[in-house]
C-alpha positions as CSV (number, residue, x, y, z in Angstrom):
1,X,-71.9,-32.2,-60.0
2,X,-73.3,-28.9,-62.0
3,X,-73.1,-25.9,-60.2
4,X,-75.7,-24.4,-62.1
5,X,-79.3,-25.2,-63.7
6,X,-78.9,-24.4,-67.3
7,X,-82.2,-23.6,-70.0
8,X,-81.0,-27.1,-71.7
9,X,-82.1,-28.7,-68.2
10,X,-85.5,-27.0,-68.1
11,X,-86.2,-27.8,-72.0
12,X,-84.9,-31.4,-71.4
13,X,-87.4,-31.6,-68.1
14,X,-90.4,-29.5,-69.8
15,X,-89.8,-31.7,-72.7
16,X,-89.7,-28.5,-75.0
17,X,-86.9,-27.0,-77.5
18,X,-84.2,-24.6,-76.2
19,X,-85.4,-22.0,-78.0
20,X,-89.5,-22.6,-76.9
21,X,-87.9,-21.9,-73.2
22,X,-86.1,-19.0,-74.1
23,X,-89.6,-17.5,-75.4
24,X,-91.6,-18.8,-72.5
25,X,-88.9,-17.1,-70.3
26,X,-88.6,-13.7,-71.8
27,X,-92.3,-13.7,-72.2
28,X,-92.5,-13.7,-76.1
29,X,-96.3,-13.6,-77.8
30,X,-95.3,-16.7,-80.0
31,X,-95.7,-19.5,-76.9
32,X,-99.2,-20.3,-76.3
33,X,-100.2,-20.2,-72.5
34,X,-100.0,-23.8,-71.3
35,X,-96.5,-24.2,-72.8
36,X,-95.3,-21.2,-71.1
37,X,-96.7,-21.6,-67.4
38,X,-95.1,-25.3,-67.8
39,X,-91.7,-24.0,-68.7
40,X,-92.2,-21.4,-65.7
41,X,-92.7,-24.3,-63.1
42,X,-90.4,-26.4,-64.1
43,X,-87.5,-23.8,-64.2
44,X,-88.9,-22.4,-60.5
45,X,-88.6,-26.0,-59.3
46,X,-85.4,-26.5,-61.0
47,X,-84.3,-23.4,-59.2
48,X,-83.3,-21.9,-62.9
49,X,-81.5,-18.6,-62.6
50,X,-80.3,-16.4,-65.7
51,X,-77.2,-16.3,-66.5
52,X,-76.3,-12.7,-66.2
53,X,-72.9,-13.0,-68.4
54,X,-74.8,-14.4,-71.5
55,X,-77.2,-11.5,-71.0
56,X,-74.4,-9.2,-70.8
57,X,-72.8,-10.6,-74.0
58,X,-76.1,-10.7,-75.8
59,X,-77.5,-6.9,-74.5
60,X,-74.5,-5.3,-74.1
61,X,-75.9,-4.4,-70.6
62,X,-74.7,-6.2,-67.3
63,X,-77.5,-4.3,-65.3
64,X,-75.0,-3.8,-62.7
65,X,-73.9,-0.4,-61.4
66,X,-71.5,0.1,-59.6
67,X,-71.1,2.4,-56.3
68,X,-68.3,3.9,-54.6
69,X,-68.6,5.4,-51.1
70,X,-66.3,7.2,-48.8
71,X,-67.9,4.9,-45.9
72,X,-71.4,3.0,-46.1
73,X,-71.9,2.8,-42.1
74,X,-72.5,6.6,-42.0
75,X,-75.6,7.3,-41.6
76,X,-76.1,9.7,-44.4
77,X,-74.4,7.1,-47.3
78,X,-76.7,4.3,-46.2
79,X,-79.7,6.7,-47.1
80,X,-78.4,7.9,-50.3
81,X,-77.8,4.0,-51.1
82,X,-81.4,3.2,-50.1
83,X,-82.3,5.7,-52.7
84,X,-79.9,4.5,-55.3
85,X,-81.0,1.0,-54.9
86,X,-84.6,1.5,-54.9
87,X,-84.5,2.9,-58.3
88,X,-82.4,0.3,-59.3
89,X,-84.6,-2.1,-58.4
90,X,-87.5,-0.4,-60.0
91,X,-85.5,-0.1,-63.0
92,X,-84.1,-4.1,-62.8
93,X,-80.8,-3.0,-62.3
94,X,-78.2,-4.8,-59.6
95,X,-75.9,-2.4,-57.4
96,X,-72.4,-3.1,-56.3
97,X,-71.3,-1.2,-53.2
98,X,-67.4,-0.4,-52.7
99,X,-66.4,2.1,-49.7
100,X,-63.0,4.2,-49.9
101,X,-62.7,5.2,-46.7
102,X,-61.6,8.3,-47.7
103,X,-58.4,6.8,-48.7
104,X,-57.5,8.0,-52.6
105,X,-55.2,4.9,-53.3
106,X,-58.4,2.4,-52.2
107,X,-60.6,4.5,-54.2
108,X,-58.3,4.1,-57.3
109,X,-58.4,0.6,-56.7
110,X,-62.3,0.2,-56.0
111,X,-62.6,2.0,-59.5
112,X,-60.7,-0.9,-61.1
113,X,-62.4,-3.4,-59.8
114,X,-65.6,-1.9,-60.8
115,X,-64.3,-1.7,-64.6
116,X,-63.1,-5.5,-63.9
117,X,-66.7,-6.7,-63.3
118,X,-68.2,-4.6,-66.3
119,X,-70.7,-2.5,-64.3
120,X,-73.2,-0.5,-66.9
121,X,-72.4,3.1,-64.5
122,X,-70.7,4.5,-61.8
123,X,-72.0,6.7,-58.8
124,X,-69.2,7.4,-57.0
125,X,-68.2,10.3,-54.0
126,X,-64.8,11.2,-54.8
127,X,-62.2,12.0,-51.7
128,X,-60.9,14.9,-54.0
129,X,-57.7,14.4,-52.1
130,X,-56.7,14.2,-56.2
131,X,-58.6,13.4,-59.1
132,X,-56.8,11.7,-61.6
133,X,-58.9,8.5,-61.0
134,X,-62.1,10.4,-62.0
135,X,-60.4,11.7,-65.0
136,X,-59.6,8.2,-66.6
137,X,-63.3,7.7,-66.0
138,X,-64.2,10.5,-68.5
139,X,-61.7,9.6,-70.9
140,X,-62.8,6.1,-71.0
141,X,-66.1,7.6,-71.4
142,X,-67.7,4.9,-68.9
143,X,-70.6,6.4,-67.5
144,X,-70.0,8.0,-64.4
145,X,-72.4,10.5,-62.0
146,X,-70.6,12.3,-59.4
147,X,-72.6,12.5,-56.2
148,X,-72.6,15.1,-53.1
149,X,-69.0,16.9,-54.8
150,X,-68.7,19.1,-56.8
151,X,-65.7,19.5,-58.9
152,X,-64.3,22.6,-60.6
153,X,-61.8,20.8,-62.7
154,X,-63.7,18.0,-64.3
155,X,-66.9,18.3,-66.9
156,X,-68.8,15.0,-65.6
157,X,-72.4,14.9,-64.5
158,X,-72.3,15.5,-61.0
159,X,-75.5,15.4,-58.3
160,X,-74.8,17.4,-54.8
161,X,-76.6,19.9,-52.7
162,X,-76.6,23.4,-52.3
163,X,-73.9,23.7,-49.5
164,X,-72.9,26.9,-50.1
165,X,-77.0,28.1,-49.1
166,X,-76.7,25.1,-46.2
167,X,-73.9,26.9,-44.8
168,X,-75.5,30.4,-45.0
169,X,-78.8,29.4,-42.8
170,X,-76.8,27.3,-40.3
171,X,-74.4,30.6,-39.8
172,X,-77.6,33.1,-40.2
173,X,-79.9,30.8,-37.9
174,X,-77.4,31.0,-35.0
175,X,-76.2,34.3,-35.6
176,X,-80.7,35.4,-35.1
177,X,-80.3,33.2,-31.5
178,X,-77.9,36.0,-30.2
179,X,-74.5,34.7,-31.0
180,X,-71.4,36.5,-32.1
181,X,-68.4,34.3,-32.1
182,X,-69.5,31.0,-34.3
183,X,-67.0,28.2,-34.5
184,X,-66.9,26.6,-37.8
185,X,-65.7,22.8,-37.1
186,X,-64.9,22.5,-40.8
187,X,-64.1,19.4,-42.6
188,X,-61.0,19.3,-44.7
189,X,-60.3,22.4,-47.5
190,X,-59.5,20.1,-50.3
191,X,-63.3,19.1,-50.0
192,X,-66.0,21.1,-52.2
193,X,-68.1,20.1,-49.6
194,X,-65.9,22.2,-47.2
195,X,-65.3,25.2,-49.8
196,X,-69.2,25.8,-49.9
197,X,-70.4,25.3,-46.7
198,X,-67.1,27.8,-45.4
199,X,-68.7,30.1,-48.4
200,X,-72.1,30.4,-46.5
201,X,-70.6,30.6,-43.3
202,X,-68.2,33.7,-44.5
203,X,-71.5,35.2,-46.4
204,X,-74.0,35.1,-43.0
205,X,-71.3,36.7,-41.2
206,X,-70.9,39.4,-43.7
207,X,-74.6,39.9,-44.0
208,X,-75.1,40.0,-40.2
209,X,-72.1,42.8,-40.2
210,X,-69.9,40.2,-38.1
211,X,-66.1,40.4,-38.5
212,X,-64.8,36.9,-40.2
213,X,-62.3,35.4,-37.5
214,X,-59.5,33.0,-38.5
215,X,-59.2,32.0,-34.9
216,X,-62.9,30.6,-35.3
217,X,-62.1,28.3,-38.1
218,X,-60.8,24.7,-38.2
219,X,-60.4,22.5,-40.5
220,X,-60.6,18.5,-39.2
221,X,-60.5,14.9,-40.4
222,X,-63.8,13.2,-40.5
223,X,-65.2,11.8,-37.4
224,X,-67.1,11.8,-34.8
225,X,-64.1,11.6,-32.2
226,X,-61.9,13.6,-34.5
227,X,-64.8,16.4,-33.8
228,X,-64.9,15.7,-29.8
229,X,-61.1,16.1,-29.5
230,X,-60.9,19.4,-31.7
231,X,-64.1,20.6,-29.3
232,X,-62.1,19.7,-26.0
233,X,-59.2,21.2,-27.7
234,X,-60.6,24.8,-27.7
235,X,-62.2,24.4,-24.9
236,X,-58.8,24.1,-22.7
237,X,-57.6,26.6,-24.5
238,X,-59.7,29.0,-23.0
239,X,-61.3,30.3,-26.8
240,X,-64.2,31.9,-26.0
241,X,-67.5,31.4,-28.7
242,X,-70.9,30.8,-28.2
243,X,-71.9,29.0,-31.1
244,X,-70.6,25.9,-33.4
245,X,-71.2,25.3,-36.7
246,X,-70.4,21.5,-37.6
247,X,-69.4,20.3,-40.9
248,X,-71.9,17.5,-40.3
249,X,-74.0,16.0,-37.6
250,X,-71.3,13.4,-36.9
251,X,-69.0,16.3,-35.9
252,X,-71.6,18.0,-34.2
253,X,-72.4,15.2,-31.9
254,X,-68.5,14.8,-31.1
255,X,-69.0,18.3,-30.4
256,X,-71.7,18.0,-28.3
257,X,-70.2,15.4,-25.7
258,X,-66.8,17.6,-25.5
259,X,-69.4,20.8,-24.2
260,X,-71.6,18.6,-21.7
261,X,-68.3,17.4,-20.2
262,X,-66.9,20.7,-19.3
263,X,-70.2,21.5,-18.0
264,X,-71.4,23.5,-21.1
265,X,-75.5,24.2,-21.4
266,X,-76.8,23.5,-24.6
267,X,-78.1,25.9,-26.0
268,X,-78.0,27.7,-23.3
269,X,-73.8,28.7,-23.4
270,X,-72.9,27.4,-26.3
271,X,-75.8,26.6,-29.5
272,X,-75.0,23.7,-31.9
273,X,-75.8,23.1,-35.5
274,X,-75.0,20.3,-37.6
275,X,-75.7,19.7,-41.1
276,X,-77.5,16.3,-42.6
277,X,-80.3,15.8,-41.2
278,X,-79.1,11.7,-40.1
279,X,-81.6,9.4,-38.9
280,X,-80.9,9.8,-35.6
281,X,-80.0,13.4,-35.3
282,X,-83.3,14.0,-33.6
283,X,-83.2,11.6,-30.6
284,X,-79.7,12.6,-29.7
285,X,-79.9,15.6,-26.3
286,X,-80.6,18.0,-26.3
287,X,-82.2,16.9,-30.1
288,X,-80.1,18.6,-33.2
289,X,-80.7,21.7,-35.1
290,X,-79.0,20.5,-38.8
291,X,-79.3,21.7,-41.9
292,X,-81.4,18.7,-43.7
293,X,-80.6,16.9,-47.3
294,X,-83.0,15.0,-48.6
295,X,-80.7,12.1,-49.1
296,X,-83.2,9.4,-50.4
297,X,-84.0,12.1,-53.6
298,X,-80.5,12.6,-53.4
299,X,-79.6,9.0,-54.3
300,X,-82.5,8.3,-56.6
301,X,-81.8,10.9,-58.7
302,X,-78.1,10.3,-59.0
303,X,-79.4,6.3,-60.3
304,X,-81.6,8.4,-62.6
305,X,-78.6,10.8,-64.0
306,X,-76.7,7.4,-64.4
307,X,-79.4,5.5,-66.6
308,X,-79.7,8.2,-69.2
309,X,-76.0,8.1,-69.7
310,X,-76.3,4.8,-69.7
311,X,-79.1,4.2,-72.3
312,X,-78.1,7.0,-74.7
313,X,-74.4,5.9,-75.0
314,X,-73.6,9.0,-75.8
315,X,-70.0,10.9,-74.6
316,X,-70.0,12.2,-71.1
317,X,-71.3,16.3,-71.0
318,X,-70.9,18.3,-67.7
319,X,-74.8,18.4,-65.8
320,X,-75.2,19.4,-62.6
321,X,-78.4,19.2,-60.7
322,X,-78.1,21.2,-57.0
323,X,-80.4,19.8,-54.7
324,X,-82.1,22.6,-52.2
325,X,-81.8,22.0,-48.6
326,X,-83.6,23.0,-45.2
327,X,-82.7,23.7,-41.6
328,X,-84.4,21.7,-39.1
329,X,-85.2,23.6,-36.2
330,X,-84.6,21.3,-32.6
331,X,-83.4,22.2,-29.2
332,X,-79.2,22.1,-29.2
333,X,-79.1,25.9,-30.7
């Protein structure tokens, strides 16, 4: 039994050459009208489908990219995908979606498996835990667009936001609500995420004429319940501060459940920011002051980045485009 309708079944059942169903198919001026919408029906009713490999071999294009995330069920990466994929599909392309979470040695072996299936481009979010993977990327020259990270080391086209600025009004905004001792719940240092938003955090303070604080700073594994237990953490401890700074909303509503349980008003005692701007940061209590991305633009023009590499075939140059982002203004600070 065939797996798969071939164009020799359609010509056979249209009663046409190979080659006239080729033409009718790719829409060529040279098939008259008739001809054409009878090849049409009888591939749809055949349920024809093009064979992407012989495309592949013929074009030198796949039309698949491929995409690498650190975990797809955040909230934030399934926007950016959204983004990705609706210019892909504008664009006829196919995405591939391969999630790391954050773990270097399944990021290594994601990239692989990318190369494996031949994908036209890469988007991929690094963990930066080491970056040798991402190097073999540029030396191979396949086209690769690195999204949301910035890295120091590496030339490669890269499209992330401007953290360090995102960390500045989240520190600035709480510091003009009356607070004086801000804990940053930092993700980890390794991070250019991190680096930058702990760079506009340190430059509010300084502004404001607020000493910087070591005992205000931690640095935490991703998560939201990695976030609650640093939160409970310091509050046992008996740290005193009146405002937190979270590396992202997930950590900020970790955050948040740690304060309501030892009684803590929000804003009231202690004020909250997070940073991202997720879908549901707004319907959380009290709703979330976050510094927003636009994470749709952020994704579209990553795709974008990755089809002029693709189409001009030419070697891989450093870009980088910053994205601006806003604060968001709610009720937890």
């Amino acid at each position: 039994m065939k797996k798969f309708v071939t164009i020799r079944d359609v010509a056979n059942a249209a009663g046409v050459s190979i080659n006239t169903v080729s033409r009718a198919l790719n829409d060529k001026p040279d098939v008259n009208e008739e001809t054409k919408e009878k090849v049409l029906k009888v591939a749809r009713e055949l349920g024809y489908v093009r064979d992407a490999t012989a495309l592949s071999l013929r074009y030198g294009l796949t039309r698949v990219i491929g995409v690498i995330f650190e975990d797809s069920s955040n909230p934030f990466f399934s926007e950016v995908f959204k983004g990705i994929e609706m210019k892909a599909r504008e664009h006829n392309f196919n995405v591939i979606l391969m999630n790391t979470e954050k773990d270097y040695d399944i990021e290594e072996d994601a990239i692989k498996t990318m190369i494996s299936r031949r994908v036209d481009g890469l988007i991929i979010t690094p963990t930066q835990e080491r970056f040798e993977d991402i190097e073999s990327l540029a030396n191979l020259n396949i086209p690769t667009i690195i999204l949301g990270v910035h890295f120091k080391e590496l030339k490669l086209p890269e499209v992330h936001t401007d953290d360090v600025t995102g960390g500045f009004l989240a520190t600035d905004y709480l510091i003009k609500k009356g607070r004086k001792r801000i804990v940053l719940l930092n993700g980890l240092s390794y991070k250019s995420v991190a680096q930058m938003r702990f760079e506009g955090y340190v430059n509010a303070l300084r502004d404001n004429g607020i000493k910087y604080l070591d005992e205000l700073v931690y640095e935490i594994p991703e998560g939201v319940e990695s976030a609650y237990n640093k939160t409970k953490e310091l509050l046992l401890s008996g740290l005193r501060f009146d405002g937190m700074f979270c590396f992202n909303d997930i950590f900020a509503i970790g955050a948040i459940e740690a304060l309501k349980e030892f009684g803590k008003r929000i804003p009231e005692d202690v004020s909250v920011v997070g940073y991202d701007d997720i879908s549901y940061a707004k319907y959380i209590s009290p709703s979330l002051t976050t510094v927003a991305i636009d994470k749709i633009l952020e994704g579209q023009t990553a795709f974008e980045l990755l089809l002029e590499s693709v189409k001009s075939k030419a070697k891989m140059t450093a870009k980088e485009i910053v994205l601006d982002v806003k604060l968001i203004e709610r009720k937890s600070a």
